[in-house]
N, C-alpha and C positions, 0 to 999 in steps of 0.2 A: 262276151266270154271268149278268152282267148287262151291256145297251148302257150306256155311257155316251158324252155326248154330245164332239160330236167338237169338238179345242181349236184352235183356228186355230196358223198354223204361226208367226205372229209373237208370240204371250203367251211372253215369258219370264219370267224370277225374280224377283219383286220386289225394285227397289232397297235396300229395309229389310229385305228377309231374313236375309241372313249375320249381319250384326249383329244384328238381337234374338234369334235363337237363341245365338247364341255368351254375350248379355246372360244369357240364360236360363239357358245351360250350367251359370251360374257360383252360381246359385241355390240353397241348401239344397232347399226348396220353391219349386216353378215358381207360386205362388199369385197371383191377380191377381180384382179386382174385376168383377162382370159384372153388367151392370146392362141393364132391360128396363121395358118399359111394360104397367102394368097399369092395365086398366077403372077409372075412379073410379067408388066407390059414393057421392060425396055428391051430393045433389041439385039441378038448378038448380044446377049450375055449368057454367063457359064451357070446363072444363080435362077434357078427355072422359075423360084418363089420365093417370095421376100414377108415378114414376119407382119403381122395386125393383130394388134392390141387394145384392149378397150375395156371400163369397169363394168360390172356386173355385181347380179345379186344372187347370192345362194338359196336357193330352195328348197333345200331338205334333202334328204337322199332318197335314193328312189322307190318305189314303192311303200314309204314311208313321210308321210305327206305333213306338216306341222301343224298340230289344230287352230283351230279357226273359229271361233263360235259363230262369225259372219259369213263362212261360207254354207252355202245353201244348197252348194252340189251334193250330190249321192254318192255318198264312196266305199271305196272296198275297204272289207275287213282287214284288220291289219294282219295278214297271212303270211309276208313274205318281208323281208328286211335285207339292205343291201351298203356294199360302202362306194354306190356311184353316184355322187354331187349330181346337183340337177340344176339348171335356170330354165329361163322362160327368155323365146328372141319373136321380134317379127320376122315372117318371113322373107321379107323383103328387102332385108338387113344382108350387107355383105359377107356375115359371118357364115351366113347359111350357104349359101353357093360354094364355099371357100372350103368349109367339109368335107362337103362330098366334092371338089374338086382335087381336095391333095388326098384322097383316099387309097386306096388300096385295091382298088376294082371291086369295091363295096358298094358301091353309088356315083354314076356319074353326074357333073355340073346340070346337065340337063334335067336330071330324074331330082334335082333339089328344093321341086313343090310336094312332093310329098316326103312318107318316112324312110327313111337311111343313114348314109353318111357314113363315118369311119375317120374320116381326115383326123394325123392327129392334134393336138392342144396340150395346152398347158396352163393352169390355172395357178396361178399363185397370191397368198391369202397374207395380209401384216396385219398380225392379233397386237395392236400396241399395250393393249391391257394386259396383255401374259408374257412382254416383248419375243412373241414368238413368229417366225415365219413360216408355213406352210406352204411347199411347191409341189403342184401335183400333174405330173406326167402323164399321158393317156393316149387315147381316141375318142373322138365323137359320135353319139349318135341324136339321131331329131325324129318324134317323134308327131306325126302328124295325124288328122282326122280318118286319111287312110288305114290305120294300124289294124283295122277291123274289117277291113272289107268283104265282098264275095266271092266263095273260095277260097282258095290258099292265099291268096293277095298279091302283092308284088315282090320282086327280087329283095326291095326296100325292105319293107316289111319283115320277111324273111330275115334279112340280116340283121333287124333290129331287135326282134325275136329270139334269133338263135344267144347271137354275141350279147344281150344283156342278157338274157333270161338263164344263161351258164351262172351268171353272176347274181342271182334271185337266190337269198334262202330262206328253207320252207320255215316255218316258226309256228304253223300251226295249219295241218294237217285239214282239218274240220273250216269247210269253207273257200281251199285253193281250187277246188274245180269250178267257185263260179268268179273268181277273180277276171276283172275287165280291161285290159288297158287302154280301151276307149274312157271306161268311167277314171280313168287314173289319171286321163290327161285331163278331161272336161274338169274334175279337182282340181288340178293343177289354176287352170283356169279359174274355176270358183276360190282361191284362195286369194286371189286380186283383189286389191280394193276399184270397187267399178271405175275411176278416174285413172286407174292401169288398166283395167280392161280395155276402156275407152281409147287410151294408147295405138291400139289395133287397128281404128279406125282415125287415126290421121293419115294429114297424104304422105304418099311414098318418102321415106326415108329418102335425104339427098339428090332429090329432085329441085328443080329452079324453083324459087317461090314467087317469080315471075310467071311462071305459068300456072293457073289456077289449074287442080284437079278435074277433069273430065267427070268423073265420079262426083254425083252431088252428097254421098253418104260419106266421104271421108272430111273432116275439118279436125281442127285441135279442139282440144278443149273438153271434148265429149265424156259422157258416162253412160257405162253401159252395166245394167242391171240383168239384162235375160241372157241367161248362160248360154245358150243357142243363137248370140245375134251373128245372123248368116256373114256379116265380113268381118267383125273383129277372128271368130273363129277360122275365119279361110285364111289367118292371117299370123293365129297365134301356133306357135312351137312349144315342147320342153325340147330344150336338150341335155340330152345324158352323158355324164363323164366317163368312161370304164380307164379307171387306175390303174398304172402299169407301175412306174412309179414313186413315192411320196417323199421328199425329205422336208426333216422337222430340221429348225435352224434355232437354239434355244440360247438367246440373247440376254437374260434374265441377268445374268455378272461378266459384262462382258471380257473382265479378265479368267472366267474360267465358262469360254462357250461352247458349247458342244452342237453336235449335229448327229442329227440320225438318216440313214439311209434304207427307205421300203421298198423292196422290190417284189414283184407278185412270176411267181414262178410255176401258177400253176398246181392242182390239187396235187395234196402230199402222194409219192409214190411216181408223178408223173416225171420226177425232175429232180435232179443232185440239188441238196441242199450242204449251204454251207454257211458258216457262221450260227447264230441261234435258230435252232429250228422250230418254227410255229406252222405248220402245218403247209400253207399255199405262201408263204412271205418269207422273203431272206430280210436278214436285220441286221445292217452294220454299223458302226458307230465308225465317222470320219472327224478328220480332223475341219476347225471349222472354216468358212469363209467371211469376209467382211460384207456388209451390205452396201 
């Protein structure tokens, strides 16, 4: 059990909610681009980080986990609902260092074994079934085995806490005080098919395959069945999107295309709204782009 931080009483559902999940529904594969900033290694250059991109699979948003009849984790009540996209990384994956490297004094590269991050991303989703484009704007957070620790926990922690859990709304009252985000991630985990779980414990990402692993527990191929297996889990991440913000690119005639522009401004009252007013979101209608 864990605090999370409390969500003001005016953040409702984002404007672009319904629709990109319903966009999503209709997806064989929910897959979409995710793209982050990593350190350049060239020298005497003026560009401190140069862009990495790579596909991914969407996970559901967060604290709202997608049923499963095969997973066999214990999970939380559905108390809390949110519009921050989730995946699942190894840690050992370059994307993770890269977060909390381009962050914001969130999380340093060092502190990117356990929960943190901040760096921001950019995910962008092509619904060819709806001909719609989805780009969503943000920061990162990763949530790790640490999120529960003893005591207050770490800086990580803390900021993974603070900065999603602003974005947590309550939905139901009866049962938020024992919500886990330990049991939230170990879900996450149990919603794998065990030959993904398995994933966890191959060897290192990008390593020679000349050099056999040191580790006799990492090979391909594996399935892992026990939700507690001690390395696929030292190994598995979620991480979380926090939307800043979203444009819809609606393709559908392309002689009459439109685009929609979400930008999150913050609970109503903290901040000039202008154009339609939905409470934490500005909504503009642009003119549109080509793909």
């Amino acid at each position: 059990m864990s605090t999370t931080a409390k969500t003001p009483a005016s953040v409702g559902v984002a404007p672009w909610r319904p629709l990109f999940l319903s966009h999503l529904a209709k997806m064989d594969s929910p897959e979409f681009v995710f793209s982050t900033l990593s350190p350049s290694d060239a020298k005497d250059t003026p560009t401190p980080y140069v862009p990495r991109s790579r596909y991914c699979i969407f996970r559901g948003m967060w604290a709202e986990l997608p049923e499963n009849k095969h997973n066999e984790a214990p999970q939380n009540e559905r108390v809390y609902e949110s519009d921050l996209p989730t995946l699942t990384t190894d840690v050992r994956m370059h994307k993770v260092p890269e977060i909390f490297a381009s962050s914001k004094g969130h999380g340093e590269e060092s502190q990117s074994q356990g929960s943190g991050g901040g760096g921001p991303v950019e995910a962008v989703f092509w619904v060819k079934e709806t001909m719609t484009q989805w780009r969503i704007r943000g920061d990162a957070y990763l949530v790790s085995t640490d999120i529960e620790g003893d005591g207050d926990g770490s800086s990580g922690t803390k900021t993974v806490k603070a900065k999603i859990g602003e974005r947590m709304r309550v939905v139901k009252e009866e049962g938020k005080e024992g919500w886990s985000w330990s049991k939230e991630l170990t879900a996450h985990f149990g919603n794998l098919s065990p030959g993904m779980r398995g994933s966890f414990k191959n060897p290192a990402p990008g390593t020679s395959v000349s050099i056999p692993p040191q580790d006799k527990s990492l090979a391909l191929g594996q399935k892992v069945t026990d939700l507690n297996d001690e390395v696929a889990r030292r190994n598995f991440r979620v991480v979380i999107i926090r939307p800043e913000v979203v444009e819809q690119l609606d393709l559908t005639d392309p002689e009459k295309a439109r685009r929609w522009l979400f930008t999150y401004v913050g609970p109503k009252g903290d901040a000039d709204h202008h154009g339609d007013d939905v409470g934490e979101w500005k909504v503009e209608e642009l003119w549109p782009e080509t793909m």
